[in-house]
N, C-alpha and C positions, 0 to 999 in steps of 0.2 A: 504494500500500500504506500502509497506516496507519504512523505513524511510533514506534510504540512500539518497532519492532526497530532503527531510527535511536537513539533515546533512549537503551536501553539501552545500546548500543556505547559511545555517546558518554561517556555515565557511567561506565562502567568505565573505558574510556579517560582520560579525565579525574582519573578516581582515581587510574589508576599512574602517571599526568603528576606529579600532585600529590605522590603518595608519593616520587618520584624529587627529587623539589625537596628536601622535608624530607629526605632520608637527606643528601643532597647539604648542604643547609645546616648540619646536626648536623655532619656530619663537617667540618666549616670547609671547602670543595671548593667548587671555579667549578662551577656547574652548567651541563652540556654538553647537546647534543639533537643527533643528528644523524639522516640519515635513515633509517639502520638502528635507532636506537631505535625510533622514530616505527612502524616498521614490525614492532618485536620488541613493542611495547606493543598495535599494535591488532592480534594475532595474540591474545595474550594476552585483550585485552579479547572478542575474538570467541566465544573457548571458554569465556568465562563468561557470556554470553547462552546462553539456557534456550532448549531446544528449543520445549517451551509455550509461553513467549513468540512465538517464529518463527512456530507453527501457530495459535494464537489472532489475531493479523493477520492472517495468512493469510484466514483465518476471516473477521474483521470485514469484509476488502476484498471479499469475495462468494466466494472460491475455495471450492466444494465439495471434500470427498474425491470424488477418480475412484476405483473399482473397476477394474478391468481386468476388461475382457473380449476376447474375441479378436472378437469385430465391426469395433471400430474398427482399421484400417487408413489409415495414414501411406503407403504405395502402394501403390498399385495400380490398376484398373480402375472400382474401386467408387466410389460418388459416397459412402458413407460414412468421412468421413477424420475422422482426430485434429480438425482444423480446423474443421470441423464439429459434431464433438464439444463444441471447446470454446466455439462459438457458442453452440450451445442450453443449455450449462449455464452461462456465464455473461451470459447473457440481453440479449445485446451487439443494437444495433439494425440491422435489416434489411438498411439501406444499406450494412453492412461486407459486402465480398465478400472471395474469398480475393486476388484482385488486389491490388484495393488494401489492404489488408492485409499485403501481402509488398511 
């Protein structure tokens, strides 16, 4: 996948790293991190990456929008499955079977 949705996290994350530093050093304060912050900041960072952004990579990586139709089936008897589905529309080469594939 293209790394713009890497980027973005990263940046945001990096920003409330950074913000935390400065409020920490205004207030004269040991600047601490442990790994609940770590994990409270890139929560934070996550819900400020734009949906667009997510779907435009998307995008660029080759992923079509699927429609739903009730054709494809995930099981059953039919040789038409989801797996298949996503063979042909993301134009994967011949040699991938579902075997080797799983």
């Amino acid at each position: 996948m293209d790394q713009g949705v890497i980027y973005c996290l990263k940046s945001y994350y990096f920003q409330q790293l950074e913000l935390k530093r400065v409020v920490a050093h205004d207030c004269n304060e040991a600047f601490t991190f442990i790994l609940l912050d770590s994990t409270i900041l890139l929560n934070q960072a996550w819900r400020k990456v734009d949906s667009n952004t997510i779907a435009k990579c998307f995008a660029k990586s080759g992923f079509n929008t699927i429609e739903h139709t009730d054709e494809v089936s995930v099981a059953g008897s039919q040789e038409s499955t989801a797996f298949d589905y996503f063979c042909v529309n993301m134009q994967l080469p011949d040699d991938v079977t579902r075997l080797r594939y799983i």
